[in-house]
C-alpha positions as CSV (number, residue, x, y, z in Angstrom):
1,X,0.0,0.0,0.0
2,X,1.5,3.3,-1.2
3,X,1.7,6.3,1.4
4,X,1.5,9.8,1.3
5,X,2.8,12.2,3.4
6,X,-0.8,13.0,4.9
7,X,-1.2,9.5,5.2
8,X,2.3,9.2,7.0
9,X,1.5,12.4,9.5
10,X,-2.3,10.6,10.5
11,X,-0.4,7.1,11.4
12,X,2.2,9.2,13.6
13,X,-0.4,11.5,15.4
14,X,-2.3,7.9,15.9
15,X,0.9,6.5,17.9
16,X,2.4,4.7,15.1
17,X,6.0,5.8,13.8
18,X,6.5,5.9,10.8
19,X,9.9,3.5,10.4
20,X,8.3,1.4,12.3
21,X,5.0,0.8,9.5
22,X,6.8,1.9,6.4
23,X,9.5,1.4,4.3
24,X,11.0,4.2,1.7
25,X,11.3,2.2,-1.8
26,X,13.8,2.9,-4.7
27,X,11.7,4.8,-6.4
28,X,11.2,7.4,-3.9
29,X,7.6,6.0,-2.5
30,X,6.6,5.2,1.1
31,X,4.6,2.0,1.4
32,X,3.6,0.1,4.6
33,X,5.5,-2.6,5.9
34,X,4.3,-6.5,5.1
35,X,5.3,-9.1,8.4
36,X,4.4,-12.7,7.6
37,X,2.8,-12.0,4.6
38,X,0.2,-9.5,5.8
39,X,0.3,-5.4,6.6
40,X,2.1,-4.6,9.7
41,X,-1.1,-2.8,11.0
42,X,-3.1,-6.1,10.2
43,X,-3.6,-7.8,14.3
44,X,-3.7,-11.0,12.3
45,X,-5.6,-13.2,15.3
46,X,-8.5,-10.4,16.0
47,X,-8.6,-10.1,12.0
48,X,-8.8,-6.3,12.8
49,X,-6.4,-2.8,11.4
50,X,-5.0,-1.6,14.5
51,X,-4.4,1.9,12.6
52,X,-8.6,1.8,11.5
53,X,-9.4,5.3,12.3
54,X,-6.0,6.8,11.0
55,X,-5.9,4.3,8.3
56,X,-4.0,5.5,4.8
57,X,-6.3,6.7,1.9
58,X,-5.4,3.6,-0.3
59,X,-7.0,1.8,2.6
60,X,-10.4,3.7,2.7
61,X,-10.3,3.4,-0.8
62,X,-9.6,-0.2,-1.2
63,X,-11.0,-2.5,-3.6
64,X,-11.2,0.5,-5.9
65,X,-8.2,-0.1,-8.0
66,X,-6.7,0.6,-11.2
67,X,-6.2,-1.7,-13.8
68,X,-3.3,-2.4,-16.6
69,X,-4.9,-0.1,-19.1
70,X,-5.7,2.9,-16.2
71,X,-9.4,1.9,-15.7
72,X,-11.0,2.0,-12.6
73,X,-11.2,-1.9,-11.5
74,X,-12.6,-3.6,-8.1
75,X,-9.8,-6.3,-6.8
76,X,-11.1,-9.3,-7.9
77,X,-10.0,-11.1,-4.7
78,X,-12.0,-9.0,-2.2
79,X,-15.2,-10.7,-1.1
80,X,-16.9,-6.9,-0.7
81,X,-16.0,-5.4,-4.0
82,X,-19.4,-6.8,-5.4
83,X,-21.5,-4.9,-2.7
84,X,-20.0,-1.2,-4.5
85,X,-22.2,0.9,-6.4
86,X,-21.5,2.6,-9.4
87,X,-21.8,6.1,-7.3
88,X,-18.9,4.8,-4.9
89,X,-16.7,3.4,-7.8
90,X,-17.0,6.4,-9.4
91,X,-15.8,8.6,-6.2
92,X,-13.1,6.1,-5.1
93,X,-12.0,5.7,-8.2
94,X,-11.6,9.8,-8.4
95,X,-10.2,9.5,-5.4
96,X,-8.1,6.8,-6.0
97,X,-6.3,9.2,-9.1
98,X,-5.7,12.3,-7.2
99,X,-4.0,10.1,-4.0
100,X,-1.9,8.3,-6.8
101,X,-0.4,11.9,-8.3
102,X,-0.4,13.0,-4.8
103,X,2.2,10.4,-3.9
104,X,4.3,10.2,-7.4
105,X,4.4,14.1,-7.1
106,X,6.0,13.6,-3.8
107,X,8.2,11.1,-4.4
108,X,9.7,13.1,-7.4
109,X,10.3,16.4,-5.2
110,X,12.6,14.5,-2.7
């Protein structure tokens, strides 16, 4: 999951530092940490985001995705993308574009 710097600021002022949940890649971009095959802020035995109320953007947006060709997709794999409506695709999916150019535009000015 790719972070912003908003996204970043909202985990710390929750209690969670920021080395401690994400990693800096390569390219620039902040993404949150996976342990054992799952996101560090997954509590894996209550089945439950122990960062839910400060949660990144990607997360609220999630199954909203974006597909090979740029089109707004639902992740195939999530048992709840069926219960979106067109309305909600529609705004995540906005949503989902201006967080994206958010974080590449971020990652380019450092």
């Amino acid at each position: 999951m790719e972070l912003s710097s908003r996204d970043l600021q909202r985990l710390e002022k929750a209690g969670h530092r920021t080395e401690d949940i994400a990693q800096k890649g390569q390219d620039g971009i902040w993404r949150v940490r996976n342990v054992e095959g799952h996101c560090v802020l997954l509590e894996p035995k209550a089945r439950k985001c122990s960062a839910y109320q400060s949660r990144p953007l990607g997360c609220y947006i999630y199954p909203v995705n974006i597909g090979p060709e740029g089109t707004i997709v639902v992740d195939a794999i999530c048992p709840a993308g069926a219960s979106l409506t067109a309305e909600e695709m529609k705004k995540k999916g906005a949503l989902l574009r201006r967080h994206l150019r958010e974080i590449d535009a971020q990652a380019k000015s450092k």
